[in-house]
N, C-alpha and C positions, 0 to 999 in steps of 0.2 A: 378524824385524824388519819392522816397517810401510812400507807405502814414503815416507811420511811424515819417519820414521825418518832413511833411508837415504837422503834427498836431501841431496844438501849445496850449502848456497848457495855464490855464486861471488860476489867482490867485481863491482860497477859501475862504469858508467861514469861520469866525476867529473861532469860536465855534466848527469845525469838525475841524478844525486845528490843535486848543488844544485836541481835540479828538484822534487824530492821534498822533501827537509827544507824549501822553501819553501812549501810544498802542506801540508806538517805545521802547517806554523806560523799557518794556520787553525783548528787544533784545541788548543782550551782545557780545561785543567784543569778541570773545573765546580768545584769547590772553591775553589779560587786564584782563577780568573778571568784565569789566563797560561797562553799557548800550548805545549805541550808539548816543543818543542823548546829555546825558553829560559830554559825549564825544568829545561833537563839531565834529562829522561827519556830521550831516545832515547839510546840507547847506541852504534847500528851499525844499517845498511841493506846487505843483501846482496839478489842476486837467487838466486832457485831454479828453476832453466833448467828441471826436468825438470817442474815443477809452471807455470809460466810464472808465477808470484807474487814479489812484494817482499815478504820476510822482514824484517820491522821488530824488530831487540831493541832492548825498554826495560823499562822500572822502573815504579814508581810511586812517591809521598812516603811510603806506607804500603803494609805487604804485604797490608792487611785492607780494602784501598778499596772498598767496595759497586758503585762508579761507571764499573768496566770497562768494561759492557755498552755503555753513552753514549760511552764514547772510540774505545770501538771502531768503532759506529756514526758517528763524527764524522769520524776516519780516511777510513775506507770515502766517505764522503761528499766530504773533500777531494782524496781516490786518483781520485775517479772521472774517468774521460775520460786518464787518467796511465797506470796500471797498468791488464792484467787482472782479476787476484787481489792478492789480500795475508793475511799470514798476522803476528801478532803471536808474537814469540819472546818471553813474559817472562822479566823476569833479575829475582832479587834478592840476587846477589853482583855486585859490591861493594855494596851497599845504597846508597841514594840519599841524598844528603848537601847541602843550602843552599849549597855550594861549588861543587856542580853548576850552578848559575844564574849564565846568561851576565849580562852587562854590560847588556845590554838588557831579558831577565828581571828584573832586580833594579829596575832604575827602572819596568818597569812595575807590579813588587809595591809600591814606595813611592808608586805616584799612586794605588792601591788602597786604600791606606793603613797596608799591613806597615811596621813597624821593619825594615827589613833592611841 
């Protein structure tokens, strides 16, 4: 097993938590043009003491999105001066669903101009 593998993150603290999914919410969809968090992509934020990185699981709208590489980049960008490290966990169970987008996602998708 990799040690990769073998680490396992540990829940956070609530305080850097909210620290963090505010930090996320810098980071836009390029696609959409809405920030990832109200979005409902991110799923969970653990830490992984042994690695000293923020383990971010999330989704995408699509499991075939070209557009990783730039989110990830954009992440790393908003993390910076927050975290060390960070490491993205993707999920695509439970599959990501319009249901997912907060209250605030949704009115930013209608002044974009979505039907939502």
């Amino acid at each position: 097993m990799s040690d990769e593998a073998a680490a396992v993150p540990q829940s956070i603290d609530p305080e850097f938590r909210e620290q963090a999914f505010e930090a996320l919410k810098n980071v836009s969809d390029p696609e959409l043009g809405v920030n990832i968090v109200d979005l409902g992509l991110i799923y969970d934020l653990a830490f992984d003491e042994e690695h000293d990185a923020l383990v971010i699981s999330m989704t995408l709208t699509s499991a075939g999105c070209p557009l990783t590489d730039v989110i990830e980049n954009d992440i790393a960008e908003a993390l910076d001066g927050l975290v060390t490290a960070f490491r993205i966990n993707w999920v695509w169970m439970p599959p990501w669903t319009p249901e997912r987008i907060t209250d605030d996602g949704r009115d930013m998708m209608r002044a974009l101009g979505f039907a939502i």
